[in-house]
Structure formats: structure tokens, C-alpha cells
C-alpha positions as a Python dict, from the first residue, in 0.01 Angstrom:
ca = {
    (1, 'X'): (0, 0, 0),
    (2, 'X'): (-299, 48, -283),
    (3, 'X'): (-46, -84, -542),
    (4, 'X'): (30, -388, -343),
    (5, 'X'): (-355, -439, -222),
    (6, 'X'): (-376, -407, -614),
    (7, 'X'): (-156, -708, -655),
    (8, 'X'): (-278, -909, -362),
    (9, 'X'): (-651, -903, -497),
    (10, 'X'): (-621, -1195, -774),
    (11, 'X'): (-465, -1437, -473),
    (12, 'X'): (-768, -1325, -263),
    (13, 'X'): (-1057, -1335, -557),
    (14, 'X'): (-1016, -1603, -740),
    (15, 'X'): (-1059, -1534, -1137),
    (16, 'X'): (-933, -1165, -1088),
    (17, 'X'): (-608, -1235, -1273),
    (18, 'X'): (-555, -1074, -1613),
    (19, 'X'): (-883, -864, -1504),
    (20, 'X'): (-701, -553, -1272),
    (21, 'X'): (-623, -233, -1444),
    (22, 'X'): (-341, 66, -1431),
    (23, 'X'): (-416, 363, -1203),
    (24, 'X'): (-578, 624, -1386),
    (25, 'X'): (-597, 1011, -1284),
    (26, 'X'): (-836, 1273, -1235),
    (27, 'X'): (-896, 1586, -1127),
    (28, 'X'): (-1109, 1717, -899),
    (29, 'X'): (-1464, 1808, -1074),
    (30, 'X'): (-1427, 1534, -1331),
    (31, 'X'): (-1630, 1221, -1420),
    (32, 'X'): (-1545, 875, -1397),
    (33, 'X'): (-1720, 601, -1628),
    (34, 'X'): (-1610, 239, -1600),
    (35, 'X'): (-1754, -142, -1778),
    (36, 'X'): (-1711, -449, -1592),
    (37, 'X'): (-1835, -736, -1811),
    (38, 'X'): (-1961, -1075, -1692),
    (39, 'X'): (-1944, -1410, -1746),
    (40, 'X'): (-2238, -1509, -1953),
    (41, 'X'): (-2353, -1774, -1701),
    (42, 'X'): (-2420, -1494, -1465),
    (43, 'X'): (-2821, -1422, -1427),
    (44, 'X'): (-3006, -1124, -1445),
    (45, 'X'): (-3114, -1153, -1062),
    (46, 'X'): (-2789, -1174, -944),
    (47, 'X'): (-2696, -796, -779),
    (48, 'X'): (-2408, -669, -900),
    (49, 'X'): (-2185, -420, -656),
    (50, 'X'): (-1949, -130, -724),
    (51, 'X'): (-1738, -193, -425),
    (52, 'X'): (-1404, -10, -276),
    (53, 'X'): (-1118, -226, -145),
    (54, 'X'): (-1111, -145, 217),
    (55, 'X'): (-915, -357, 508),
    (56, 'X'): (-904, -644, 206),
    (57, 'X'): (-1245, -629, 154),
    (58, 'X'): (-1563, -462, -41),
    (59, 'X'): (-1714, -170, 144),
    (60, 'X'): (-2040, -177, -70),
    (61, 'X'): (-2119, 179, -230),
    (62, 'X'): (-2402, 38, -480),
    (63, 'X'): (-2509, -217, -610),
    (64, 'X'): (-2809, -294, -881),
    (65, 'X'): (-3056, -364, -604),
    (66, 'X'): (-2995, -60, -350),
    (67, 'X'): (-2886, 254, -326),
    (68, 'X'): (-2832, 465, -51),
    (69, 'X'): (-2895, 887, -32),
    (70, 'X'): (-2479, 936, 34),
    (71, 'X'): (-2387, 780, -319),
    (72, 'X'): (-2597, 1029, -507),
    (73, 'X'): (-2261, 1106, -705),
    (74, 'X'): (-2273, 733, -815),
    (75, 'X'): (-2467, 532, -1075),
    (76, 'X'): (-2473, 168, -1161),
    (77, 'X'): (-2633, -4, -1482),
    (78, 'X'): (-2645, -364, -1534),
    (79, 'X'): (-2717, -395, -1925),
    (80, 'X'): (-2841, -763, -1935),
    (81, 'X'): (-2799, -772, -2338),
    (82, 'X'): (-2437, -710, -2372),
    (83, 'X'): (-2371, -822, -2007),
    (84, 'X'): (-2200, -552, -1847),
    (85, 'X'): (-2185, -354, -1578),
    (86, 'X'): (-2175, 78, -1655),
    (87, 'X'): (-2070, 249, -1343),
    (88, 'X'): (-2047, 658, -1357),
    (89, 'X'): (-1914, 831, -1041),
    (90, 'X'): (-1973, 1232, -1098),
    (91, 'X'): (-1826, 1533, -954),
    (92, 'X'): (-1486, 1321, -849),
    (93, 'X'): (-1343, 1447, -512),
    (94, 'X'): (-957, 1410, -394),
    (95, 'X'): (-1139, 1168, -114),
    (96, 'X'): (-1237, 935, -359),
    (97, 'X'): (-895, 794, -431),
    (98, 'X'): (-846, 427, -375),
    (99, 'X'): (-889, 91, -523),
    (100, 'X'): (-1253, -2, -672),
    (101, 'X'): (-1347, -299, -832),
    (102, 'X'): (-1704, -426, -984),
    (103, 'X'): (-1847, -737, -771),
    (104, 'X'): (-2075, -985, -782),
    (105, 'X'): (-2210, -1163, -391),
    (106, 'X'): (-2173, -1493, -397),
    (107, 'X'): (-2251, -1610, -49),
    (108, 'X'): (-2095, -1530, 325),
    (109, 'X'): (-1985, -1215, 217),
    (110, 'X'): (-1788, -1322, -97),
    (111, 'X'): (-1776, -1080, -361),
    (112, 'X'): (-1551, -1214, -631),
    (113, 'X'): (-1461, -935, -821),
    (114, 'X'): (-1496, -879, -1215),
    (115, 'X'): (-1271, -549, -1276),
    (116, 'X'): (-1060, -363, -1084),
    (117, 'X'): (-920, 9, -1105),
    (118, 'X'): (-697, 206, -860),
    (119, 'X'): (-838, 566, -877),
    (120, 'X'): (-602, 864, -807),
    (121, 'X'): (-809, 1218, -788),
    (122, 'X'): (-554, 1512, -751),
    (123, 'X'): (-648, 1839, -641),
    (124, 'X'): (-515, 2151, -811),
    (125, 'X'): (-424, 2442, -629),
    (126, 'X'): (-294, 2769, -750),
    (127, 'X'): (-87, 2979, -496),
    (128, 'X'): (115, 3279, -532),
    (129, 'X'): (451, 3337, -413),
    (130, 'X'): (508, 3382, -11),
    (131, 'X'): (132, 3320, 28),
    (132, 'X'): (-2, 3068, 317),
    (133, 'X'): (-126, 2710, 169),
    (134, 'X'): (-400, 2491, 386),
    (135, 'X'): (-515, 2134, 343),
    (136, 'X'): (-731, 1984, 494),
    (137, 'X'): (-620, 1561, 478),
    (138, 'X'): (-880, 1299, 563),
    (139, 'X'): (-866, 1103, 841),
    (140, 'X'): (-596, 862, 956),
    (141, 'X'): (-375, 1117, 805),
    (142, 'X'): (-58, 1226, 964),
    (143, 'X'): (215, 1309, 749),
    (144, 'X'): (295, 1535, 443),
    (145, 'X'): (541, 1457, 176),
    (146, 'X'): (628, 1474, -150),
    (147, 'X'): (629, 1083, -338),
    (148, 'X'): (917, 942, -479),
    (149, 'X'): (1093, 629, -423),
    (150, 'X'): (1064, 717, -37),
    (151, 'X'): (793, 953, 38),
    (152, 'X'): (993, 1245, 194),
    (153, 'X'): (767, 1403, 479),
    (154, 'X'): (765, 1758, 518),
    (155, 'X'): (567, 1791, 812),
    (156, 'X'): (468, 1525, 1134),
    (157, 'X'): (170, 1532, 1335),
    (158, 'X'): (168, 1789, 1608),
    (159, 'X'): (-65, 1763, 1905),
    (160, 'X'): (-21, 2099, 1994),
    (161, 'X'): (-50, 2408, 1796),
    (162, 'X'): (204, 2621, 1860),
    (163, 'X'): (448, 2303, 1790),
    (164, 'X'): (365, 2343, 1479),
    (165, 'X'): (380, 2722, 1429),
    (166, 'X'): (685, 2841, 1200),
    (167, 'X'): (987, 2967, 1376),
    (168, 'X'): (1135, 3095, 1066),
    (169, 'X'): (1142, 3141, 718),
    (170, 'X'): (1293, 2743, 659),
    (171, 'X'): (1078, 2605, 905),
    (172, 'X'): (720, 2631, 681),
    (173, 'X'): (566, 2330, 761),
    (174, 'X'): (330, 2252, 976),
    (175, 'X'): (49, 1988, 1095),
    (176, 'X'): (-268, 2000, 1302),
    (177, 'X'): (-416, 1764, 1389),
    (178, 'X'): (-884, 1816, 1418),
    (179, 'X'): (-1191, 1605, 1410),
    (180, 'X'): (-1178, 1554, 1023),
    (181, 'X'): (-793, 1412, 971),
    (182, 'X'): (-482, 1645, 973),
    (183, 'X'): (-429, 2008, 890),
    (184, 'X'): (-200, 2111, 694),
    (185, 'X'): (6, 2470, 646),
    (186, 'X'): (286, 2579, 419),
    (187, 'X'): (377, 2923, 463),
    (188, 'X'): (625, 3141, 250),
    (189, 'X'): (529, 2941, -69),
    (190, 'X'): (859, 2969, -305),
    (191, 'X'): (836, 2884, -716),
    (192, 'X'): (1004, 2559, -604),
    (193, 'X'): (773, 2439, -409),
    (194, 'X'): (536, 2335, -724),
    (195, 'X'): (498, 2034, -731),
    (196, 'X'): (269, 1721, -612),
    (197, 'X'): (229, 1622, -246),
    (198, 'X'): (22, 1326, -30),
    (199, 'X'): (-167, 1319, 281),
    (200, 'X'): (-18, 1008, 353),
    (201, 'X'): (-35, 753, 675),
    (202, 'X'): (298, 679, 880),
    (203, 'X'): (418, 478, 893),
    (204, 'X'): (453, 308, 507),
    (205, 'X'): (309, 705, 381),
    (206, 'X'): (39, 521, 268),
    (207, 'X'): (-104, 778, 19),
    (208, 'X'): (-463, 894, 153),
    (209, 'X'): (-482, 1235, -95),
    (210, 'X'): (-284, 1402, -339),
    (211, 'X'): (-204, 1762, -430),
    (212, 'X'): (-129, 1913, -719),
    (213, 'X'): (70, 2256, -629),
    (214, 'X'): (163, 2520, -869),
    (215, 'X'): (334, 2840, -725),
    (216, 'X'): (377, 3147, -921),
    (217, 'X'): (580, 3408, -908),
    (218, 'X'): (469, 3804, -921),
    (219, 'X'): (681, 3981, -1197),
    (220, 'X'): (732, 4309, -1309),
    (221, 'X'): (902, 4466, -1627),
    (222, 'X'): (1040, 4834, -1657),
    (223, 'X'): (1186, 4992, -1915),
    (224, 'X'): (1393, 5379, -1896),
    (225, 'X'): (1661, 5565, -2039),
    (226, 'X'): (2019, 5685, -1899),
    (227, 'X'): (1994, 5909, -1600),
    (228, 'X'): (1596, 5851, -1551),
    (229, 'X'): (1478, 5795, -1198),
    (230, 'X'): (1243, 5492, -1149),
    (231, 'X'): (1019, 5386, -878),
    (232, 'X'): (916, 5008, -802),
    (233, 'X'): (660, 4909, -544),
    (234, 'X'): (581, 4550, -413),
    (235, 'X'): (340, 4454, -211),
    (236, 'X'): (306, 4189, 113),
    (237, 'X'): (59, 4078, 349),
    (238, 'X'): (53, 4271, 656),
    (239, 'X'): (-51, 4018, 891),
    (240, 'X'): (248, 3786, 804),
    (241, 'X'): (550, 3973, 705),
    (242, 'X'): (486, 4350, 833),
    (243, 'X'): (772, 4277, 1093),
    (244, 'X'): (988, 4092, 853),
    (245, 'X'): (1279, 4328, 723),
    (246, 'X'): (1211, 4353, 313),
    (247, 'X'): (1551, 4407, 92),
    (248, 'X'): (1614, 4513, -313),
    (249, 'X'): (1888, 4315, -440),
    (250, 'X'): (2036, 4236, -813),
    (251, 'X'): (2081, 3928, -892),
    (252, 'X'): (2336, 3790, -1072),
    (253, 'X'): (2354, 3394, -1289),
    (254, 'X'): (2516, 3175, -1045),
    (255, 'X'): (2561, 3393, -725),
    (256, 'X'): (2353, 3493, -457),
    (257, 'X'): (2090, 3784, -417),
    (258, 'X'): (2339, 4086, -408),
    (259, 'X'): (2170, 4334, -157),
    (260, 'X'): (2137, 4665, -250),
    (261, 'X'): (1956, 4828, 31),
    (262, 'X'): (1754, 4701, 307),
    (263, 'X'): (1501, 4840, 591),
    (264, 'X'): (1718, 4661, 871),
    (265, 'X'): (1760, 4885, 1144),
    (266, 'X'): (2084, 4997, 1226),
    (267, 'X'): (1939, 5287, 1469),
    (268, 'X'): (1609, 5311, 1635),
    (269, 'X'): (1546, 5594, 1441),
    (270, 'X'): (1622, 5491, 1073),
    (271, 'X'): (1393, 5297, 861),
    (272, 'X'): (1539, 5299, 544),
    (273, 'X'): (1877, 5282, 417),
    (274, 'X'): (2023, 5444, 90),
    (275, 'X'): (2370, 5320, -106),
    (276, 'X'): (2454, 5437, -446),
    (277, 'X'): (2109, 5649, -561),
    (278, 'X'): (1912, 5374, -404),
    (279, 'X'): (1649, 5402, -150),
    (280, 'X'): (1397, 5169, 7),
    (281, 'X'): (1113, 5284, 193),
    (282, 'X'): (860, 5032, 421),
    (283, 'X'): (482, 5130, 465),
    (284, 'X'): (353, 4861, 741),
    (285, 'X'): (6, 5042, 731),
    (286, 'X'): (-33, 4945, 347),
    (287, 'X'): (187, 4658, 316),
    (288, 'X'): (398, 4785, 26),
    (289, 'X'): (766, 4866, -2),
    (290, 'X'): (922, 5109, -260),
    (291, 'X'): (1232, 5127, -414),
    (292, 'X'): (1382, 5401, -587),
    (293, 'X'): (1629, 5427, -819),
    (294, 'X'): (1818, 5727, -943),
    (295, 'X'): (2078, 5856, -1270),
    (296, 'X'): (2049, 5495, -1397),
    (297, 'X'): (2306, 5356, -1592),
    (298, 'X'): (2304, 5078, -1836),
    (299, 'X'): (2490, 4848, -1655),
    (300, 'X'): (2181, 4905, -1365),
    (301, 'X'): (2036, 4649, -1595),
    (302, 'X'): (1924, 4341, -1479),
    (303, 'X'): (1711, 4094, -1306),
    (304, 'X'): (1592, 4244, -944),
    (305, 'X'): (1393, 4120, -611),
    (306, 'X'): (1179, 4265, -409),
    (307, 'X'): (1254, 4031, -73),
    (308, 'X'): (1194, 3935, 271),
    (309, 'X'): (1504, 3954, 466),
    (310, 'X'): (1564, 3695, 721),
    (311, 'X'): (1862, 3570, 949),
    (312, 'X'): (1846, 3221, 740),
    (313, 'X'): (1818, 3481, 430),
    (314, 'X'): (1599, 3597, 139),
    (315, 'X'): (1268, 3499, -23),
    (316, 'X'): (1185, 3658, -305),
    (317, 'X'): (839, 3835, -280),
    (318, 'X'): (837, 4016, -633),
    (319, 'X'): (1097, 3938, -936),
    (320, 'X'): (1194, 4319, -1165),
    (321, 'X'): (1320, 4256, -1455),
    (322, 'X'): (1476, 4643, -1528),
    (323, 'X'): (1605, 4747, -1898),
    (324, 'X'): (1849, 5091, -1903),
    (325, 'X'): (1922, 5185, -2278),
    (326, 'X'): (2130, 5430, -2374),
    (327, 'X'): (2044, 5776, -2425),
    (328, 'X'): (2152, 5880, -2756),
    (329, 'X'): (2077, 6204, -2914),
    (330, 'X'): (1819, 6185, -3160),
    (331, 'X'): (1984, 6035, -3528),
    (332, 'X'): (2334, 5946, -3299),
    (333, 'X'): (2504, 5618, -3306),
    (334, 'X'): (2737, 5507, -3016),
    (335, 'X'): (3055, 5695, -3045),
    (336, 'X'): (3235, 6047, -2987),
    (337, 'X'): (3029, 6298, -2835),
    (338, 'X'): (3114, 6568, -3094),
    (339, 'X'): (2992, 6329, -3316),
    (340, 'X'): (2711, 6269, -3182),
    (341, 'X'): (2620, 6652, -3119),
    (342, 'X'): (2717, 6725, -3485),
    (343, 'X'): (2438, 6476, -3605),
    (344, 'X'): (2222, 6592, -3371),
    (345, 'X'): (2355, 6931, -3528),
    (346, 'X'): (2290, 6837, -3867),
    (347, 'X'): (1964, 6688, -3843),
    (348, 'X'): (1849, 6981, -3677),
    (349, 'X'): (1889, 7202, -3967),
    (350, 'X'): (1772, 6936, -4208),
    (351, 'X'): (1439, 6901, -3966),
    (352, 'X'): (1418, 7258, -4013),
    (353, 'X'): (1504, 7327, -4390),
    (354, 'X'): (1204, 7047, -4437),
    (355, 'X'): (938, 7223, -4212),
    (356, 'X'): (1016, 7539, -4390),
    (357, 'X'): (993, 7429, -4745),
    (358, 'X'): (687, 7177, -4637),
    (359, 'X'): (496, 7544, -4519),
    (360, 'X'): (576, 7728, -4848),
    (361, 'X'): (457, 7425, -5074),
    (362, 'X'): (134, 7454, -4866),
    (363, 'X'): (136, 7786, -4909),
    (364, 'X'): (175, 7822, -5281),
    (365, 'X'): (-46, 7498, -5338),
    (366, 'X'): (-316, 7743, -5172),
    (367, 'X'): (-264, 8037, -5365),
    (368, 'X'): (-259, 7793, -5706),
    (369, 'X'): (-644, 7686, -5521),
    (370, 'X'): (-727, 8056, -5482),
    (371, 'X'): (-622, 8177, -5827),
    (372, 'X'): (-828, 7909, -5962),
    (373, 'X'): (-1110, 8013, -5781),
    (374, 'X'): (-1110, 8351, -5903),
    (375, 'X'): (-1037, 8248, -6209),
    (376, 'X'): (-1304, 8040, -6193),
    (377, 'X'): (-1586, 8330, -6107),
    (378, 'X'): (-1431, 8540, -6386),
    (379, 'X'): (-1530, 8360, -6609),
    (380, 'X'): (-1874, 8262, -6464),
    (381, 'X'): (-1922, 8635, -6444),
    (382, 'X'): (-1843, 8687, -6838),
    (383, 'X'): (-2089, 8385, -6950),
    (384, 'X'): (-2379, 8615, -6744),
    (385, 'X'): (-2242, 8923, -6930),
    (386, 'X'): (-2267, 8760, -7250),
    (387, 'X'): (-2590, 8650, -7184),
    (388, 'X'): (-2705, 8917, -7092),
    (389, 'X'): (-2587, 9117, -7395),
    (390, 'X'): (-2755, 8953, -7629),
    (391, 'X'): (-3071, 8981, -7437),
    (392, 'X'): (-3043, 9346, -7479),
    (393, 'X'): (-2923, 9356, -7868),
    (394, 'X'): (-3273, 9116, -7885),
    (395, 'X'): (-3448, 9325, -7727),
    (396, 'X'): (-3335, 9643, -7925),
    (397, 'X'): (-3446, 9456, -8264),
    (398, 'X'): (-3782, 9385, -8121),
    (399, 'X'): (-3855, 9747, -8029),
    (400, 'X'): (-3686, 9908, -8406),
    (401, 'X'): (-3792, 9603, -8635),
    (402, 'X'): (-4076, 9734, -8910),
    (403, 'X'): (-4341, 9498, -8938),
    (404, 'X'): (-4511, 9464, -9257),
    (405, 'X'): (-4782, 9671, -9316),
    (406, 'X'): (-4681, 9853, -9051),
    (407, 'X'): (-4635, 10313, -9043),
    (408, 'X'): (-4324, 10294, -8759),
    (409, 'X'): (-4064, 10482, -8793),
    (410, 'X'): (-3711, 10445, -8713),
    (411, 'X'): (-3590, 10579, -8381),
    (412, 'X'): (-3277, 10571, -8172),
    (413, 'X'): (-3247, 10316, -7919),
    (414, 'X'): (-3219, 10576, -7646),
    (415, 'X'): (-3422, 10911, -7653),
    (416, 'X'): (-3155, 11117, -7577),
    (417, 'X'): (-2813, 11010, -7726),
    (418, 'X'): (-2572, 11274, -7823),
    (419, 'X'): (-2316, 11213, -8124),
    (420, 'X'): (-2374, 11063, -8426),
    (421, 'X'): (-2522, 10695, -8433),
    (422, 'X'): (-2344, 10435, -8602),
    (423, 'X'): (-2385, 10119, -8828),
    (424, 'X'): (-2181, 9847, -8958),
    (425, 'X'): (-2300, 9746, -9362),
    (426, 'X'): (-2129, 9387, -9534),
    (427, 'X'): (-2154, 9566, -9853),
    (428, 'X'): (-1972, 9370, -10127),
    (429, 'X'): (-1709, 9510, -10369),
    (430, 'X'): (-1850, 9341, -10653),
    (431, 'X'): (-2217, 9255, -10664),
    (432, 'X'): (-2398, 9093, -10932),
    (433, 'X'): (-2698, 9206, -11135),
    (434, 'X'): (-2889, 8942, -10943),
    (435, 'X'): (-2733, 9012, -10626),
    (436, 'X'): (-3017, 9216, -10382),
    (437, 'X'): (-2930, 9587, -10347),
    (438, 'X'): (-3010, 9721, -9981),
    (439, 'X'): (-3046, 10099, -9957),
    (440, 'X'): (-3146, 10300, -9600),
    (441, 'X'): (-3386, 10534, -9782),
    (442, 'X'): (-3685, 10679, -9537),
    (443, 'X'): (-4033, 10572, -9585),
    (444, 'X'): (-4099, 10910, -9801),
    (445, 'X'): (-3857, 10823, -10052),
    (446, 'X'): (-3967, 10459, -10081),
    (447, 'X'): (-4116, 10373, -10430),
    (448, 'X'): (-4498, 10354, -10396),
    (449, 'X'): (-4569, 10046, -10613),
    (450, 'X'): (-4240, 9844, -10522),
    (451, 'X'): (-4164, 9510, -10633),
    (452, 'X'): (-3912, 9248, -10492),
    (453, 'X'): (-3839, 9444, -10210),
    (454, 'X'): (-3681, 9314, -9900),
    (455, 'X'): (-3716, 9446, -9561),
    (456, 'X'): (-3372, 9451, -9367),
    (457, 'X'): (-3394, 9521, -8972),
    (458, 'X'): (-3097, 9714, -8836),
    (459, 'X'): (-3033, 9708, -8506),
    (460, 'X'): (-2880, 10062, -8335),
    (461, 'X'): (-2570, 10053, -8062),
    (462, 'X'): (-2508, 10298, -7854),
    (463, 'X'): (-2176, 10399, -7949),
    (464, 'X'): (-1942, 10428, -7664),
    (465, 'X'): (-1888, 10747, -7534),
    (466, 'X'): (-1572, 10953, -7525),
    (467, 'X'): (-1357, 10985, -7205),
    (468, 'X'): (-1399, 11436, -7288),
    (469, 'X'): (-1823, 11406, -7259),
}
């Protein structure tokens, strides 16, 4: 209908043709700007209108001369110097689809059009599997339905509610008809429902607003070894599918759902069934199932679901993806068992040989740091000894040195020695008559008028004494 309004318009305006434009798209939120130029013959006080193509004519939204308080979205420029017409629509809305066009009044309600655009705002909506999706379509609507070459409807208009309330799992659809246009529910949204859908008007499905839909699914992934036990949990929401059997089933490329287990009742007093190490277990109060899984095997590998369980079938409330590998002994490759438990043998001892020789390298590598240590203060302690010898041997010269001029007399470097005292003399083999002669004479026996005499200062150990004494 807008595309053949579109097409009717330069028959009905004269001067339209070659001026119409292609439909252009935008979300909801975003910002429209469009030009409309003018003939230059067109004055300044002529108003110019931003119009939308209603029952083949303008329905005036602003113009360059008035505008009223429910366009405050809307703004309209007439720039006189490059004759054109700016118009910038804010804040787009899915309502605001439809045909638009630039106009300029002529006279008994004439308003031959300069440009024209057919505006499609889609809104986005994001949706989880089996949740509930609501729409509320503008007026005159009365069908939903997905476009194509013949826009398939979905739903019709109900007058009554509870014609419209699902009677199943297949039968989602619904339509409600209020004051503000047509209400729409989908219930038990599936991944394949994605896709875009119109509000449209029976009975060409005239297309009044459009939907963007985009279902995704809840995953899991889980990972264990042979013979572990796992537990999965999904959740649902109580108020729509606490009476609705759930199932676990495998699934399998190009066959159905295989069920596993399911909470059907087969007795009034079961409420959970168990086949093969499987069990499923239904908690209405929280809204969560669990599934357990024991002694898996690696052929329990697979792609699983979490489902609702109905008489037309299943819809898949989580998606498992579940990864069993195989449980080899540490260093084993797939094969024998002896094999196997000879590596595992082997390895063992060659685990063990290397911790033992890795804790006697530490260990010598810490007596090599503690011999060096001591080492180390060894020889600190025989630099102070040294010292502190030949602060005494100074001292001892001090104390038995004869000063010139001076009546001293030798004495013993301790008082009361015992044994004889010794002293080392360099006394040469050969000397030469100009060599110095040193003799240990006592002061008594010391020529009275001497000449070239040298004083020597010798310095008296304390020999060391004998192990007898």
C-alpha cells in the first residue's frame, strides 16, 4: 500500500516525477535528516511544509510558518541562499513509519510536493528462549505476520480474551484488541522465531509497524572425565511452565530429541523418573529442574536439552553441550591396560628418583653455602688476630725501646716469665770491615766516649711454654 501510494504520488502532484526516493531504515532512537530543494522561482514568503501522505493527501506536521507543541521531535529550515528545505526528525519511533514528502501550498489545499521518502523505523527486541513477547500495534491494526511476497499472519484479531489465550505449546499467538490498536503476544519464543514481523491492516496487511525479533538461546558447556558424576540445572518461569512436564534428552544430527528421562507421571506418587544413571528432579517452588548424570562414558558425549514436554512435543528451554574424555592414567596413551599401568608404573619411580635427587642437590648446595660461611668467619677471625698481634709486638717495642739520652734498662716483657728468653739475630757469615757490628753488651760495659754507635731496639717474645709447666 505505501509502495504503491509511493508510485501514485507523481500522477497526483504534478512535477513529482524523477523527485521520489527508496525507503530507507531506521531504528528506533535514531535521527532522521532530509533536503528538499526548490525551484528557484519559489519566494522566500512562500511556507514550506514537511507533510505525511495520509488518505492521498498531506497531513501537515510543520511547516516554516507554524509549529505545533506535538512535533517537538521535528525541525524545519528553509535556507533561502541555497534554496532548500533541512528537515530533522529526532528520537525516531516505530510509529513514525510512512510516506513523507516536503511541500509547498499552493492554493485550495494543494501542496505539490518537492521530495518524497518512505520511512521504515523497526523496533529491536531482544528475547530469550520460551520467554513471553508483547507489542503493542497502533491503531487500525489487526493482524500479525511475517512479510514476504504474501504477508503470512500469525495471529487475527480476537474480541475476546480468552480466544486468544494459548491452548498449547503450537498455538503461541495471540491478539487483543484495546483503546490504542492491537495487542500482541507470542509465548514459548523458539531460536526460529528471529526474525522481522508487521502490525499490519487486513485486509492487503498493509504494514502499520515493524519488528525486529532476535531470540536467543540459553547454553551451557561442561566438561568431566570417565566415571565422574555431573549435575545440570535449568531454570523456567514458574508462572508459565511450573505445570508443564520438563524432559533431558540427547540429541542427535538429523533425528529427533531422544528422551532420556522425564518428570511425566506415571503414578501419583512419582515425580521423577531414572533410566540408565540418569535422574531428573522438578522444583516448582524455585522453577529449576536438575539432571544428574552418573559413571559417564565417552560416548555420553554430546549435544543435550533441557525441555518442556508437551503432547505436540518438546521446546527446548536450555541447550548442554557435555564433553566426556577419557580417563587415562597419568603419562598413558590409549591402549592395553597393563600398558598403561606399567607407564603409570614407570613414571612413578622416575617421579620419585627425581624428587629424591632434586632434595639431595638442595641439600648439598646448602652445606657448599654453609661451609662457605664458616669459611668465611675463619678467616675474618685470623685478619683480627693478625691485627691484633702486631698491636701487641708494637706495643712491646714502645715499652723496651732506649731512647737517647735516656738511663732504662732492659727488662722482660712480662715480670714474671720462667725459662730462658729468646732472640732471633740476622747475623751475616761474612761481614765487611765497613759493615756495622751489633753487640748486646749492658750499659756498664758500653765504651764511655763511643763513636759511630748505633742503637738497635730488640723486641722480647714470650716464648711458648712447654706442654710439662
Amino acid at each position: 500500500m505505501e509502495l504503491r501510494a509511493l508510485f501514485l504520488l507523481p500522477l497526483c502532484f504534478p512535477g513529482l516525477q524523477g523527485q521520489a526516493t527508496g525507503a530507507q531504515r531506521r531504528r528506533e532512537g535514531d535521527t532522521l535528516y532530509f533536503q528538499c530543494p526548490y525551484a528557484a522561482s519559489t519566494t522566500d514568503e512562500q511556507t514550506k511544509y514537511w507533510c505525511l501522505l495520509e488518505n492521498g493527501g498531506c497531513k501537515e506536521l510543520v511547516s516554516t510558518y507554524w509549529k505545533p507543541p506535538q512535533a517537538e521531535r521535528i525541525q524545519i529550515n528553509d535556507d533561502t541562499t541555497t534554496k532548500t528545505v533541512s528537515v530533522t526528525m529526532t528520537g525516531l519511533k516505530a510509529e513514525d513509519s510512512g510516506t513523507y514528502f516536503c511541500a509547498i501550498y499552493k492554493h485550495y489545499n494543494k501542496y505539490p510536493p518537492l521530495r518524497t521518502i518512505s520511512l521504515i523505523v523497526f523496533r529491536e527486541l531482544l528475547q530469550w528462549e520460551l520467554n513471553s513477547l508483547t507489542v503493542q500495534c497502533p491503531k487500525w491494526s489487526n493482524a500479525w505476520c511475517q512479510p514476504g511476497p504474501k504477508c503470512t499472519a500469525l495471529g487475527r484479531g480476537q474480541t475476546s480474551s480468552k480466544q486468544g489465550e494459548m491452548k498449547s505449546l503450537q498455538n503461541r499467538v495471540s491478539i487483543q484488541h484495546n483503546a490504542q490498536g492491537a495487542l500482541i503476544t507470542m509465548r514459548n519464543l523458539q531460536i526460529q522465531d528471529s526474525g522481522v514481523y508487521w502490525c499490519a491492516l487486513d485486509p492487503g496487511r498493509t504494514r502499520k509497524m515493524e519488528i525486529v525479533l532476535s531470540v536467543s538461546q540459553r547454553t551451557q558447556k561442561l566438561r568431566a572425565k570417565e566415571s565422574d558424576n555431573i549435575t545440570v540445572q535449568c531454570h523456567y518461569k514458574i508462572s508459565d511452565y511450573s505445570a508443564v512436564s520438563k524432559a533431558w534428552c540427547k540429541r542427535e544430527e538429523g533425528k529427533p530429541c531422544n528422551v532420556l528421562v522425564t518428570t511425566r507421571l506415571e503414578s501419583p506418587a512419582a515425580n521423577s523418573t531414572a533410566q540408565k544413571g540418569v535422574r531428573i528432579q522438578d522444583d516448582t517452588q524455585q522453577g529449576i529442574v536438575t539432571i544428574t548424570m552418573e559413571q559417564l562414558q565417552v560416548q555420553d558425549s554430546g549435544v543435550y536439552w533441557c525441555a518442556l514436554q508437551d503432547g505436540s512435543g518438546l521446546l527446548r528451554m536450555e541447550e548442554v553441550t557435555l564433553n566426556i574424555s577419557k580417563a587415562l592414567l597419568q603419562g598413558g596413551f590409549p591402549g592395553s591396560e597393563n600398558h598403561s599401568q606399567e607407564t603409570f608404573l614407570g613414571d612413578s619411580c622416575s617421579e620419585n628418583t627425581f624428587l629424591i635427587l632434586s632434595v639431595v642437590l638442595l641439600i648439598l648446595l646448602l652445606l657448599a653455602l654453609l661451609t662457605c660461611t664458616a669459611l668465611a668467619v675463619r678467616y675474618y677471625r685470623q685478619l683480627l688476630r693478625t691485627g691484633n698481634r702486631e698491636a701487641e709486638n708494637t706495643s712491646g717495642r714502645e715499652e723496651g725501646t732506649a731512647q737517647p739520652g735516656s738511663t732504662g734498662r732492659r727488662e722482660s716483657s712480662q715480670d714474671n716469665s720462667k725459662g730462658p728468653a729468646y732472640i732471633n739475630l740476622d747475623v751475616q757469615s761474612h761481614p765487611s770491615p765497613e759493615d756495622p757490628l751489633y753487640c748486646n753488651v749492658e750499659l756498664s760495659q758500653a765504651p764511655r766516649n763511643p763513636q759511630h754507635v748505633e742503637y738497635a731496639i730488640i723486641a722480647f717474645n714470650q716464648p711458648p711454654r712447654s706442654s710439662k709447666e
